[in-house]
gemmi code that builds the backbone of each chain (N, CA, C; Angstrom):
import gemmi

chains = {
    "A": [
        ("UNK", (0.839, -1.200, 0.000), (0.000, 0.000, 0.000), (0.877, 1.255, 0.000)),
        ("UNK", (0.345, 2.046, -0.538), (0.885, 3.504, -0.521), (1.226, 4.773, 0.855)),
        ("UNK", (2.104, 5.117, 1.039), (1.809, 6.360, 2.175), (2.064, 7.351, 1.839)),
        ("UNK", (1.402, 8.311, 2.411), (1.283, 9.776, 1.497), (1.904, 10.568, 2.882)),
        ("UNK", (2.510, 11.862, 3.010), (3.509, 12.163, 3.535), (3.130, 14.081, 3.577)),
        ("UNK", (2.237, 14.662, 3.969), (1.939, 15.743, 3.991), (2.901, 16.653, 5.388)),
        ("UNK", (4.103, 16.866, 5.528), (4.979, 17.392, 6.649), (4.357, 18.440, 7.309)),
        ("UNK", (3.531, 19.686, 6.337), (3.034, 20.283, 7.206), (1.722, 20.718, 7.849)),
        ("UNK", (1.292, 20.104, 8.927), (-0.295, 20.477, 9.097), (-0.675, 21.858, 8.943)),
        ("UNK", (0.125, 22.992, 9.221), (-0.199, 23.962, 9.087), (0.791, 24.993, 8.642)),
        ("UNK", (0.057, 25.957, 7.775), (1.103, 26.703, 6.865), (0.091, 28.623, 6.719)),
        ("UNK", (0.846, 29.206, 7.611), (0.168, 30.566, 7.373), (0.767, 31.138, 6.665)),
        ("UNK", (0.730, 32.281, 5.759), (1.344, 33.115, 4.511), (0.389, 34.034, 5.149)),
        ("UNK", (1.258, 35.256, 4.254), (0.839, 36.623, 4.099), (-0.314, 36.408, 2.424)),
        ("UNK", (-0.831, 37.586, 2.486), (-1.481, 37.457, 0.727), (-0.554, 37.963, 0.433)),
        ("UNK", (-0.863, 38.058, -0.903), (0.019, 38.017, -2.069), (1.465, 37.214, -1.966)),
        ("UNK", (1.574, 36.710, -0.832), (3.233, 36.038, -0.840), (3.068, 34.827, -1.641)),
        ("UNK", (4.058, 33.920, -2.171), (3.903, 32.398, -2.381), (4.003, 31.722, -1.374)),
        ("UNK", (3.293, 30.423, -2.216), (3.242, 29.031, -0.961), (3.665, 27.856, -1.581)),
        ("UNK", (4.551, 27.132, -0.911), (4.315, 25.584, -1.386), (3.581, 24.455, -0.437)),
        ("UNK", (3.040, 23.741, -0.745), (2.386, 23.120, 0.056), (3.475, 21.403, -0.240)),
        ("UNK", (4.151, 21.205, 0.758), (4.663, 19.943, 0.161), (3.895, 18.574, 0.480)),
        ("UNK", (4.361, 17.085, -0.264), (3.923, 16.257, -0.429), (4.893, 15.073, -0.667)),
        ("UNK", (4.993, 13.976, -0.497), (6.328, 12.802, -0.720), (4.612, 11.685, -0.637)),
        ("UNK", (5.256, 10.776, -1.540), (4.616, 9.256, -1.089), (5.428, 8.353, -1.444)),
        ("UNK", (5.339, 7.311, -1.049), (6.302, 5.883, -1.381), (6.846, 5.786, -2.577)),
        ("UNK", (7.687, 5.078, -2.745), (8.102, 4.899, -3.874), (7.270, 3.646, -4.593)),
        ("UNK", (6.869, 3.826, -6.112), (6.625, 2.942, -6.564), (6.895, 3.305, -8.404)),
        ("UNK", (6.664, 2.188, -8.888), (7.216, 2.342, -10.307), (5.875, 3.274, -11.385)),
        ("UNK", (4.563, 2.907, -10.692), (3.447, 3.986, -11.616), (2.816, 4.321, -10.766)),
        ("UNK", (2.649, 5.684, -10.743), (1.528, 6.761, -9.710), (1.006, 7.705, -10.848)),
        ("UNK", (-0.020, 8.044, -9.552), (-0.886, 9.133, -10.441), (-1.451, 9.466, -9.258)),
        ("UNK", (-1.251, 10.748, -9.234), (-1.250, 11.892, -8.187), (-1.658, 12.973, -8.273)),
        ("UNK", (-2.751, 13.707, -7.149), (-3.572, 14.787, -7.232), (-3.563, 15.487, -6.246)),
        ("UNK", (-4.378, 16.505, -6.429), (-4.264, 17.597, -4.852), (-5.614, 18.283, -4.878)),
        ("UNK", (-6.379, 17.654, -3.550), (-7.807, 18.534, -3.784), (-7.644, 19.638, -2.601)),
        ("UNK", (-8.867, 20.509, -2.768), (-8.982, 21.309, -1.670), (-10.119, 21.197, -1.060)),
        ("UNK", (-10.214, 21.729, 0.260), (-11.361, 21.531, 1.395), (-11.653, 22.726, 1.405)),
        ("UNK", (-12.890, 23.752, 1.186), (-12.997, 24.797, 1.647), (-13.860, 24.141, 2.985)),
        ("UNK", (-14.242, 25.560, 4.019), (-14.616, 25.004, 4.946), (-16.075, 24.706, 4.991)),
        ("UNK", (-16.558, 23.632, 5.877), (-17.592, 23.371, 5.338), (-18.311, 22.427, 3.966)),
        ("UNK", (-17.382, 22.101, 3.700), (-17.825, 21.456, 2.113), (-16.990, 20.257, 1.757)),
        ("UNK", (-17.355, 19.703, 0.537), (-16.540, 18.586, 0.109), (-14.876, 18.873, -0.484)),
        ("UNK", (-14.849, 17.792, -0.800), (-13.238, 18.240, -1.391), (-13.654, 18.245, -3.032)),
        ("UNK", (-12.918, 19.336, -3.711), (-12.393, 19.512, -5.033), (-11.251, 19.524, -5.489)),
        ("UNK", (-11.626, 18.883, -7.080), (-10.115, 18.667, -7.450), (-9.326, 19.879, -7.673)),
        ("UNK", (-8.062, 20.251, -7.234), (-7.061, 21.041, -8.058), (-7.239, 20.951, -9.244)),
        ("UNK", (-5.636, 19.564, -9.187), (-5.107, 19.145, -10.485), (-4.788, 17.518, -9.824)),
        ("UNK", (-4.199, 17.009, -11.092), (-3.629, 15.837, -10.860), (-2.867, 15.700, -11.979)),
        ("UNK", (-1.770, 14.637, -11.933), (-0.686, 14.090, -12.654), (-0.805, 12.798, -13.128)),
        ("UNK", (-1.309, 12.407, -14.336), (-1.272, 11.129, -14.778), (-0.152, 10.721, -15.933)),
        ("UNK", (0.223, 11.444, -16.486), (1.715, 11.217, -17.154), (1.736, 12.278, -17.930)),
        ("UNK", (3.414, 12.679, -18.891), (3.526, 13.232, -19.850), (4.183, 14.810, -19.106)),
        ("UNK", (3.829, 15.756, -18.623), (4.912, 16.465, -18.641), (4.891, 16.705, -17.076)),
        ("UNK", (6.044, 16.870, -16.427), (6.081, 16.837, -14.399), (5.110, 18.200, -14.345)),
        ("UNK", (5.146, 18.938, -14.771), (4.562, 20.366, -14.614), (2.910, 20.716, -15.004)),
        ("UNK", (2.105, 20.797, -13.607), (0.924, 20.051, -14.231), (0.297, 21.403, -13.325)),
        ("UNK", (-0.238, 22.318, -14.342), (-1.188, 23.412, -13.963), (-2.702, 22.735, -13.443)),
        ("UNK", (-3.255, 23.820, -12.272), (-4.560, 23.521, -11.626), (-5.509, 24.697, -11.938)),
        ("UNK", (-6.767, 25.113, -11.271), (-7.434, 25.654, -10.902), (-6.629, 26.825, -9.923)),
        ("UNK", (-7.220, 28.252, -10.044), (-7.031, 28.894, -9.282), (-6.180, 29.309, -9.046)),
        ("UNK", (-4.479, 29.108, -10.280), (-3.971, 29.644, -10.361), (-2.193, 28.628, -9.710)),
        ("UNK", (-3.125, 27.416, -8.705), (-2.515, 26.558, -8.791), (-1.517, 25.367, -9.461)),
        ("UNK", (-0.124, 25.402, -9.533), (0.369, 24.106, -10.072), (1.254, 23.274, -9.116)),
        ("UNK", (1.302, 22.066, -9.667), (2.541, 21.379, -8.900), (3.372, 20.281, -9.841)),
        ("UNK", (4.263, 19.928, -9.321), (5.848, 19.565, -9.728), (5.737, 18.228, -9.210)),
        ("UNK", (5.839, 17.058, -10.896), (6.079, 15.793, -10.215), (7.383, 15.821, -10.332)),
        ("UNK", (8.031, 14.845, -9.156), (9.278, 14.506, -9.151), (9.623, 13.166, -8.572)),
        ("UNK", (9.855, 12.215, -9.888), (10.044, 10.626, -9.343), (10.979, 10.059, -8.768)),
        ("UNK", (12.217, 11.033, -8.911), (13.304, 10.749, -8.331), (13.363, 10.689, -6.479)),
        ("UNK", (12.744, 11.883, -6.170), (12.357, 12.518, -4.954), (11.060, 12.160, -4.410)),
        ("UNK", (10.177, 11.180, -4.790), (9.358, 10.980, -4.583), (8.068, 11.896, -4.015)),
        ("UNK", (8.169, 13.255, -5.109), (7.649, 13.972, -4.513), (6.460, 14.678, -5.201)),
        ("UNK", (5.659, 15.332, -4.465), (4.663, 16.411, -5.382), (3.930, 17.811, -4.459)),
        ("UNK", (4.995, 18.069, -4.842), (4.353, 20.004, -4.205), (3.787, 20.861, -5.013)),
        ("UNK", (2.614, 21.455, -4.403), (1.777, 22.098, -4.972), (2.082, 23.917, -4.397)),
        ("UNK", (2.186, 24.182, -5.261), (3.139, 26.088, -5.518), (1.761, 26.987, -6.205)),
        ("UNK", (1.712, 28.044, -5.651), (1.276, 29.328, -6.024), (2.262, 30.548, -5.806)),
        ("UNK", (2.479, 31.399, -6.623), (2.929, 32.309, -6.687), (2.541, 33.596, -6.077)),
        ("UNK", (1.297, 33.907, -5.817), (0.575, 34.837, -5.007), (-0.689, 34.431, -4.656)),
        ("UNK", (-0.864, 34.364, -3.287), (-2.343, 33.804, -2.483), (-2.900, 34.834, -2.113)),
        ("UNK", (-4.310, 34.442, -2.456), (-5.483, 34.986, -1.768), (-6.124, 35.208, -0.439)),
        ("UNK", (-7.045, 35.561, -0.261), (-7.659, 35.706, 1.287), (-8.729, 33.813, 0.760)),
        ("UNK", (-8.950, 34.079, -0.377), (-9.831, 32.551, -0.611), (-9.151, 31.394, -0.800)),
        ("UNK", (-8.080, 31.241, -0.584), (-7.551, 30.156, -0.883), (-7.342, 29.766, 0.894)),
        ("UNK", (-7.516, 30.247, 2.081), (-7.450, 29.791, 3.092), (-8.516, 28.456, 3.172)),
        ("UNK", (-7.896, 27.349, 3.255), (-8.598, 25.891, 3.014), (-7.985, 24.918, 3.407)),
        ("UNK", (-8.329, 23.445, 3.429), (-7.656, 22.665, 3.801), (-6.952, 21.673, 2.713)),
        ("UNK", (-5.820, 21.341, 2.390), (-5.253, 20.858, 1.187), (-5.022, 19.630, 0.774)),
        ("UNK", (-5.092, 18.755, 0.170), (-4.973, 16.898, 0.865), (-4.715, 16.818, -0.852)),
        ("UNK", (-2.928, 16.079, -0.562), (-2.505, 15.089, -1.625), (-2.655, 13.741, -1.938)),
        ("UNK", (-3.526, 13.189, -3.117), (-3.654, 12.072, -2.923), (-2.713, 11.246, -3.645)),
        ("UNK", (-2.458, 9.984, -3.931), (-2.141, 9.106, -4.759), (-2.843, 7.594, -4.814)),
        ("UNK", (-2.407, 7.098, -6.300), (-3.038, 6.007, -6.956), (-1.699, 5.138, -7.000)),
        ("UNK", (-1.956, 4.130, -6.694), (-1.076, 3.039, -6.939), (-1.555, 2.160, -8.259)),
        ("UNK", (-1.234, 2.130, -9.515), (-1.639, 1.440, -10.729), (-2.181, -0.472, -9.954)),
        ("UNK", (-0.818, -0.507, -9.329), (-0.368, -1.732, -8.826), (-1.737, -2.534, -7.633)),
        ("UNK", (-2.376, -1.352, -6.978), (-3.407, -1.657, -5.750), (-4.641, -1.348, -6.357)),
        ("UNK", (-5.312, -1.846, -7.446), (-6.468, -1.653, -7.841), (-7.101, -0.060, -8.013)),
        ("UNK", (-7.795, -0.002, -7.219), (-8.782, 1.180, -7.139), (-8.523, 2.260, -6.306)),
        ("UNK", (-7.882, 2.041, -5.160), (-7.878, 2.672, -3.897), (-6.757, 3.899, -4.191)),
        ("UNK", (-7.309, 5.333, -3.759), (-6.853, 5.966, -3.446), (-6.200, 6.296, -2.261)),
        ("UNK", (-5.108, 7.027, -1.783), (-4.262, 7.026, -0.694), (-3.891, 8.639, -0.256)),
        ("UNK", (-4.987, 9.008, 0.652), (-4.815, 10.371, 0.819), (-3.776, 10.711, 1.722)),
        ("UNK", (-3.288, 11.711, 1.846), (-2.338, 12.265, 3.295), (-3.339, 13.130, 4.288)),
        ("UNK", (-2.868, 13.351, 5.311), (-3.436, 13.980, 5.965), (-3.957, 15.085, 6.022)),
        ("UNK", (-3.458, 16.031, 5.290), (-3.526, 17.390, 4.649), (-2.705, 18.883, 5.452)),
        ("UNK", (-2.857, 19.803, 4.920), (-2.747, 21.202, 5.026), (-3.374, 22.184, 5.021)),
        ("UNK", (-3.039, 22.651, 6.423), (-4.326, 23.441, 6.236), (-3.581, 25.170, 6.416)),
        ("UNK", (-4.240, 25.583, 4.991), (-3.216, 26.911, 4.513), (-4.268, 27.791, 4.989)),
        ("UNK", (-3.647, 28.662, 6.092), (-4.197, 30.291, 6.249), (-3.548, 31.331, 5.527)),
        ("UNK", (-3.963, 32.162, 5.207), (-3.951, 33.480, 4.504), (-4.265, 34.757, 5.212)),
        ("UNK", (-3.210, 35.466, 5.641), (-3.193, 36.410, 6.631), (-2.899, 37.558, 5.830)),
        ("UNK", (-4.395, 38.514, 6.243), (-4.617, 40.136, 5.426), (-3.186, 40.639, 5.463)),
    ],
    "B": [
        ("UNK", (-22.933, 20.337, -14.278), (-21.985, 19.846, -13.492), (-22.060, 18.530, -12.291)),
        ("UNK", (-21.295, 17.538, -11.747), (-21.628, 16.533, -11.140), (-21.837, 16.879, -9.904)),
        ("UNK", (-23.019, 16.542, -9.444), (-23.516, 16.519, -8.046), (-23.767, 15.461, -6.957)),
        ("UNK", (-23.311, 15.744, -6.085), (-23.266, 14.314, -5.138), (-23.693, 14.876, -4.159)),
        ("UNK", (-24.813, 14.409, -3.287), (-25.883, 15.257, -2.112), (-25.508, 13.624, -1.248)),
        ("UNK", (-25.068, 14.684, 0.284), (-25.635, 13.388, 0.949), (-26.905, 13.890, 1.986)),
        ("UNK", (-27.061, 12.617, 2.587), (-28.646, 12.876, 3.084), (-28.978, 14.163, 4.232)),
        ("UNK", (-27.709, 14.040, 5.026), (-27.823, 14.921, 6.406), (-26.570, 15.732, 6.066)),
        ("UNK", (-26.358, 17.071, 6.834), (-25.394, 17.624, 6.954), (-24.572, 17.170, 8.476)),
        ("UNK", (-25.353, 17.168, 9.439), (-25.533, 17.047, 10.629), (-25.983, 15.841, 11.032)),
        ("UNK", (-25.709, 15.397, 12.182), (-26.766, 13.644, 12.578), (-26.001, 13.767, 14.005)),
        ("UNK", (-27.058, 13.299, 15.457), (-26.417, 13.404, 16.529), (-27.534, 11.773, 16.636)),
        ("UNK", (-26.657, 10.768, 16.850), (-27.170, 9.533, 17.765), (-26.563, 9.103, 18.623)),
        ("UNK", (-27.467, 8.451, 19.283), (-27.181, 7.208, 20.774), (-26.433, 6.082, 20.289)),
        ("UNK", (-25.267, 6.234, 21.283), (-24.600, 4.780, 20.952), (-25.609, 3.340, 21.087)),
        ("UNK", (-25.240, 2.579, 20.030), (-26.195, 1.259, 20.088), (-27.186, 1.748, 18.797)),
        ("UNK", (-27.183, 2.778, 18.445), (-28.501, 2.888, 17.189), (-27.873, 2.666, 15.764)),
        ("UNK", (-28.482, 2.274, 14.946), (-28.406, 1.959, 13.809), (-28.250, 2.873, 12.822)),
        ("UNK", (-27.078, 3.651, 11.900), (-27.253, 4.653, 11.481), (-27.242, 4.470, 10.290)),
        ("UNK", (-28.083, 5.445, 8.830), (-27.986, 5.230, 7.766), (-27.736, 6.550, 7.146)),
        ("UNK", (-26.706, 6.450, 6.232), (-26.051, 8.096, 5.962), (-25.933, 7.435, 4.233)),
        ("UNK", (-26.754, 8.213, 3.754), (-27.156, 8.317, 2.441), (-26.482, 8.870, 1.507)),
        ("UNK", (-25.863, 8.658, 0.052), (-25.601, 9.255, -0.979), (-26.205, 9.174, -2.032)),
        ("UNK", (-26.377, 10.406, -3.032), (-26.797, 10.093, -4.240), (-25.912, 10.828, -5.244)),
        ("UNK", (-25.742, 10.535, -6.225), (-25.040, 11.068, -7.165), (-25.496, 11.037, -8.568)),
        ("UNK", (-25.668, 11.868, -9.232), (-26.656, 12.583, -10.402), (-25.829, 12.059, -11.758)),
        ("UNK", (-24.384, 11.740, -12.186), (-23.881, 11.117, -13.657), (-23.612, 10.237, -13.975)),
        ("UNK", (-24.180, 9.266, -13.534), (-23.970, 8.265, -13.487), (-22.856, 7.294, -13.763)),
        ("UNK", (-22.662, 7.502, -12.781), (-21.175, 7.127, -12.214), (-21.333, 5.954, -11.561)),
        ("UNK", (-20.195, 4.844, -12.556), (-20.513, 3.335, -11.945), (-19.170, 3.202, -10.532)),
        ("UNK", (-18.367, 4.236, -10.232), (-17.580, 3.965, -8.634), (-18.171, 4.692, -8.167)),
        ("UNK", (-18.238, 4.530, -6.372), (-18.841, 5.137, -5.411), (-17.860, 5.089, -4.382)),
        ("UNK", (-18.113, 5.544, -3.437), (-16.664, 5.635, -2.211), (-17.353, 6.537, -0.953)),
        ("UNK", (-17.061, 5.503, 0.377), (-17.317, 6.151, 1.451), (-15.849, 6.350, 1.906)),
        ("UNK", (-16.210, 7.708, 2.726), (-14.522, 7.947, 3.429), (-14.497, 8.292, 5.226)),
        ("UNK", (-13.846, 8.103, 5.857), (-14.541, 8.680, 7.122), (-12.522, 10.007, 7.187)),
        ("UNK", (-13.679, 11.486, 7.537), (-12.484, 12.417, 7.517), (-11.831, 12.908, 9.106)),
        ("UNK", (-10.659, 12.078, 9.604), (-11.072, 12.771, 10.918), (-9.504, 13.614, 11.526)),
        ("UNK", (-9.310, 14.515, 12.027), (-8.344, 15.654, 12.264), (-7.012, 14.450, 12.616)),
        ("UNK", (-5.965, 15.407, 11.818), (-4.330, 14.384, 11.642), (-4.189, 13.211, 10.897)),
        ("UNK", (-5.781, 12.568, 10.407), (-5.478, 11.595, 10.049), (-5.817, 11.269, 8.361)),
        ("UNK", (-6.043, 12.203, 7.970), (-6.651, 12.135, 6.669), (-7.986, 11.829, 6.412)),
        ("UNK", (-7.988, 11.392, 5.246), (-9.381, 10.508, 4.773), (-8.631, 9.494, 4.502)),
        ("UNK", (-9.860, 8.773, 5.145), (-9.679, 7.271, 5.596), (-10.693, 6.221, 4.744)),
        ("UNK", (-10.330, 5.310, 3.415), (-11.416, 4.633, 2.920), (-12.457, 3.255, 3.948)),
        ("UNK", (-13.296, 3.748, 3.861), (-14.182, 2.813, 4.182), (-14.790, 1.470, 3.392)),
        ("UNK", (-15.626, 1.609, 2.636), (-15.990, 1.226, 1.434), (-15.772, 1.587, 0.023)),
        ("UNK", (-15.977, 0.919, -0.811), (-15.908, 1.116, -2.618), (-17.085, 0.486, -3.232)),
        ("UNK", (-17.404, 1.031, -4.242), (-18.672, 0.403, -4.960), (-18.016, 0.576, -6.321)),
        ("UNK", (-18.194, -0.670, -7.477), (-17.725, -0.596, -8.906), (-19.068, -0.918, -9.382)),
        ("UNK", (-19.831, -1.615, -8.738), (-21.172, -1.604, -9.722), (-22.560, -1.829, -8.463)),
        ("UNK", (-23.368, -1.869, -9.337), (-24.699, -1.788, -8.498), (-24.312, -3.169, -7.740)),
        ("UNK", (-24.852, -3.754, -6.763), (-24.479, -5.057, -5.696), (-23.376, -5.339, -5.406)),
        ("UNK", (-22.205, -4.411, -5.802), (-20.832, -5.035, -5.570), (-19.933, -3.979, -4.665)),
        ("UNK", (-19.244, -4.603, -3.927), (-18.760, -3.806, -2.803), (-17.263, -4.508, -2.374)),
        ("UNK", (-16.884, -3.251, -1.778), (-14.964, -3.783, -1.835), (-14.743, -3.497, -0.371)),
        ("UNK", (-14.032, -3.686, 0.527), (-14.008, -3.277, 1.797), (-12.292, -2.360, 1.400)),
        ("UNK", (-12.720, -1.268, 2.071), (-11.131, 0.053, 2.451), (-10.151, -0.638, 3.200)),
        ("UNK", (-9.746, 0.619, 3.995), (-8.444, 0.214, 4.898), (-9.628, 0.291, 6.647)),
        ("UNK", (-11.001, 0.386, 6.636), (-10.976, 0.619, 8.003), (-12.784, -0.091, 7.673)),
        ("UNK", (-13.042, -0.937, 6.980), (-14.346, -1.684, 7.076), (-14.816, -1.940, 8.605)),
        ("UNK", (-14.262, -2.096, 9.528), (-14.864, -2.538, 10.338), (-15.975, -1.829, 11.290)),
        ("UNK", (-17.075, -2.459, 11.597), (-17.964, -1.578, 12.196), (-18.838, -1.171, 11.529)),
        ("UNK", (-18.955, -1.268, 9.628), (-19.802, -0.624, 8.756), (-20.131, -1.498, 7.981)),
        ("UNK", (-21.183, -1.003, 7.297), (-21.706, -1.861, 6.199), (-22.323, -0.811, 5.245)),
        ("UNK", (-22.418, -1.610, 3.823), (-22.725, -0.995, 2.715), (-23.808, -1.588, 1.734)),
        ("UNK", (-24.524, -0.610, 1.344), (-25.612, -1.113, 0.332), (-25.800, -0.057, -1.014)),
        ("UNK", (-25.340, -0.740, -2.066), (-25.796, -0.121, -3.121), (-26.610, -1.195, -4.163)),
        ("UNK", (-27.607, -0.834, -4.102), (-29.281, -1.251, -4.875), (-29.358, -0.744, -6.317)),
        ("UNK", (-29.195, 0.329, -6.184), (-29.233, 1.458, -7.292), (-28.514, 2.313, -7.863)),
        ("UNK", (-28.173, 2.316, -8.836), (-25.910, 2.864, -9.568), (-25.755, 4.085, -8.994)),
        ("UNK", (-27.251, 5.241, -8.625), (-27.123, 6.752, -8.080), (-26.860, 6.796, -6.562)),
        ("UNK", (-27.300, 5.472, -5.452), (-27.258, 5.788, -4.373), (-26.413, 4.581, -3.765)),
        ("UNK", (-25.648, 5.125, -3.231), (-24.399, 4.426, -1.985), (-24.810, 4.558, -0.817)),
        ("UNK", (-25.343, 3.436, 0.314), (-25.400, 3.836, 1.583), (-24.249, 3.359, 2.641)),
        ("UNK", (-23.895, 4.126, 3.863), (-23.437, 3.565, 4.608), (-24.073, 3.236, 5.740)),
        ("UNK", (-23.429, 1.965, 6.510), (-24.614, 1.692, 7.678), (-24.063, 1.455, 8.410)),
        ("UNK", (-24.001, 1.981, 10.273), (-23.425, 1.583, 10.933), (-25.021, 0.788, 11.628)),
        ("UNK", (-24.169, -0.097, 12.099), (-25.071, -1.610, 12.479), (-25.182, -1.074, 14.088)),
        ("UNK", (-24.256, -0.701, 14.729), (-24.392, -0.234, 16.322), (-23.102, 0.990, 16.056)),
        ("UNK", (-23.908, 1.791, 16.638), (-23.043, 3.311, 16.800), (-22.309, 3.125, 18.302)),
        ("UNK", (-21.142, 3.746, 17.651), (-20.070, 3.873, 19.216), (-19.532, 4.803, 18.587)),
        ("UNK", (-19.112, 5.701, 20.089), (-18.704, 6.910, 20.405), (-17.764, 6.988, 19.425)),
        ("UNK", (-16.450, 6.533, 18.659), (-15.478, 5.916, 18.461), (-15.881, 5.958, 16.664)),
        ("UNK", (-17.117, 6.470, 16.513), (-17.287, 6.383, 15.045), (-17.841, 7.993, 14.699)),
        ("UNK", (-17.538, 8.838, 16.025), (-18.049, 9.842, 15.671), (-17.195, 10.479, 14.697)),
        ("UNK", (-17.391, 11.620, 13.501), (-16.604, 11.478, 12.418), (-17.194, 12.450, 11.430)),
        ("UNK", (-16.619, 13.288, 10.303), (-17.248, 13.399, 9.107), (-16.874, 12.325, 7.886)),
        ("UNK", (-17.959, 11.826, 7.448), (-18.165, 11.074, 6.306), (-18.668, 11.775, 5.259)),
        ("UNK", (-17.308, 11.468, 4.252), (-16.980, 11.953, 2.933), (-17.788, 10.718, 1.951)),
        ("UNK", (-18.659, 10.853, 1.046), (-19.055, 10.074, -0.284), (-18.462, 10.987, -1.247)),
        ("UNK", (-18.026, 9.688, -2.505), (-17.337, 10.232, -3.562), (-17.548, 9.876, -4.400)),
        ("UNK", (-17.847, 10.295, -5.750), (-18.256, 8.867, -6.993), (-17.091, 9.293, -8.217)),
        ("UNK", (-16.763, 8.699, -9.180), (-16.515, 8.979, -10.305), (-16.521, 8.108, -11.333)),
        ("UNK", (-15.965, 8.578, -12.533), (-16.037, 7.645, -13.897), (-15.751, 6.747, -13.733)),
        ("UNK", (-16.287, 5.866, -14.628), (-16.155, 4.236, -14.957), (-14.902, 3.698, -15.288)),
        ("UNK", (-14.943, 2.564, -15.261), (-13.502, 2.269, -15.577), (-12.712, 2.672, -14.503)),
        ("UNK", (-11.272, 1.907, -14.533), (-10.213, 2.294, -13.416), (-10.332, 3.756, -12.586)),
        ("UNK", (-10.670, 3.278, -11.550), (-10.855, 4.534, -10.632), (-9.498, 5.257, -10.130)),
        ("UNK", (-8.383, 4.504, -10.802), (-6.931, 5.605, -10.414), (-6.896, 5.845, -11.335)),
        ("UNK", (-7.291, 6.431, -12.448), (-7.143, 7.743, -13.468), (-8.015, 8.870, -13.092)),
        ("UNK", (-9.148, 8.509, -12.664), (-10.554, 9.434, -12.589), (-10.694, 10.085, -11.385)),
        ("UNK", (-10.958, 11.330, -11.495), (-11.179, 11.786, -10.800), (-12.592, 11.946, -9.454)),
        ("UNK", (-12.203, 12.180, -8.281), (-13.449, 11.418, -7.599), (-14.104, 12.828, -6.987)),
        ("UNK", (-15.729, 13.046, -7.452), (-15.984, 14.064, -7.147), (-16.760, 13.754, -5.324)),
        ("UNK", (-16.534, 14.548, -4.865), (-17.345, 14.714, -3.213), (-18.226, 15.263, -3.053)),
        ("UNK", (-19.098, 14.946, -1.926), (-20.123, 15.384, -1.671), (-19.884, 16.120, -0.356)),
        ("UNK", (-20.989, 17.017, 0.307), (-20.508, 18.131, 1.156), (-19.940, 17.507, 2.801)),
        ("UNK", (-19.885, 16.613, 2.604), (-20.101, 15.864, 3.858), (-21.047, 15.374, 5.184)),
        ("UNK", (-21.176, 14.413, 5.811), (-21.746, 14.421, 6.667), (-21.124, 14.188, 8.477)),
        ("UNK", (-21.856, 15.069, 9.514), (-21.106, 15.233, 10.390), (-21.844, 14.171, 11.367)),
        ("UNK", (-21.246, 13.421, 12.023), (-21.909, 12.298, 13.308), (-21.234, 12.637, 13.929)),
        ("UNK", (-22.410, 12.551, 14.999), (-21.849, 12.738, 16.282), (-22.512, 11.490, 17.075)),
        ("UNK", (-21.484, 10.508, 18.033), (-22.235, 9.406, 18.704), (-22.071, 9.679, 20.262)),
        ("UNK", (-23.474, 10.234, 20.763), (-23.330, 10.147, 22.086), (-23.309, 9.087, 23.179)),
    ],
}
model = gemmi.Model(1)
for chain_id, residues in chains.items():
    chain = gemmi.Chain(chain_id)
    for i, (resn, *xyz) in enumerate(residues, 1):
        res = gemmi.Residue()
        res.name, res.seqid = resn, gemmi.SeqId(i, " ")
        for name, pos in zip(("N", "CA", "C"), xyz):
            atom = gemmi.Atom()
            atom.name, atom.element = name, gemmi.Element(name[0])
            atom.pos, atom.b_iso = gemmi.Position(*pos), 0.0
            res.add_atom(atom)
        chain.add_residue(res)
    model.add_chain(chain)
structure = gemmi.Structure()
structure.add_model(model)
structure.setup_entities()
């Protein structure tokens, strides 16, 4: 099975500053990897996700993130945040290898300070 | 756009009662997915549905049960409520076919509380 690896529970920024939100999961030979958001109150939506073809995989909202197989990694970067993007952040992954099951991390939960 | 309603926003029961926390989902979408969401720990799979009568057990089946009758509605059922299951429960459905390509849309959640 997969483990997903979210380091920071919590991440405050200024607006307009950047953010990365980081992410690591196990190593395995095929993934496919996403990043939803929690606003509060509500379900989760997708960002983006990475199913092959180029590491650099633009989202919603201004959002992208960076696969990296070497590093087993996937951080999700904005360049300037909002007062709306204060939410909760959760990287998932797919193991080709484990059927169906998705493998969330625990998440991030990004504040945005006026 | 895809919509996934679950039944309650809210639900407060007595430990020992029988609970039924409802999904429906409007595109027909042959996966379904219960999740239970709870602080530090992520989302946690419960159940999977790939077709109408067929059911997969997660990483944390125990204590629940599942019924899908009908391809739009996923239920979850706790058989006896304990404190220990209090929780928000996430339903999720998406496209057919391999559910690690597709994306899984959510519904707003539902909040239990087991007194």
């Amino acid at each position: 099975a997969q483990s997903v690896t979210q380091l920071d529970s919590q991440v405050p920024v200024f607006e307009e500053a950047p953010v990365e939100l980081r992410c690591n999961y196990s190593s395995s030979v095929s993934v496919y990897l996403f990043w939803y958001v929690q606003y509060p109150n509500q379900g989760l939506q997708l960002l983006l996700k990475y199913l092959s073809g180029s590491t650099l995989v633009k989202g919603i909202n201004g959002f992208e993130a960076e696969f990296n197989k070497s590093q087993t990694s996937f951080h999700l970067r904005k360049p300037s945040v909002h007062i709306s993007d204060t939410a909760e952040y959760f990287c998932a992954v797919s193991d080709y290898s484990d059927g169906n099951q998705f493998y969330f991390g625990t998440g991030t939960s990004l504040t945005v300070i006026p | 756009d895809v919509k996934v309603t679950q039944s309650s926003r809210y639900l407060v029961k007595r430990t020992g009662e029988k609970v039924f926390l409802e999904c429906v989902q409007d595109m027909d979408h042959e996966n379904m997915f219960w999740y239970r969401q709870d602080p530090g720990l992520g989302l946690r799979l419960i159940y999977f549905s790939y077709d109408v009568k067929m059911k997969e057990k997660g990483d944390i089946p125990e204590g629940y049960s599942v019924s899908r009758e009908k391809k739009e509605r996923f239920s979850l059922i706790l058989e006896s409520a304990s404190t220990n299951q209090t929780s928000m429960y996430l339903c999720a459905s998406s496209l057919p076919g391999l559910a690690v390509y597709n994306e899984q849309f959510f519904g707003p959640g539902t909040r239990l509380t087991v007194l």
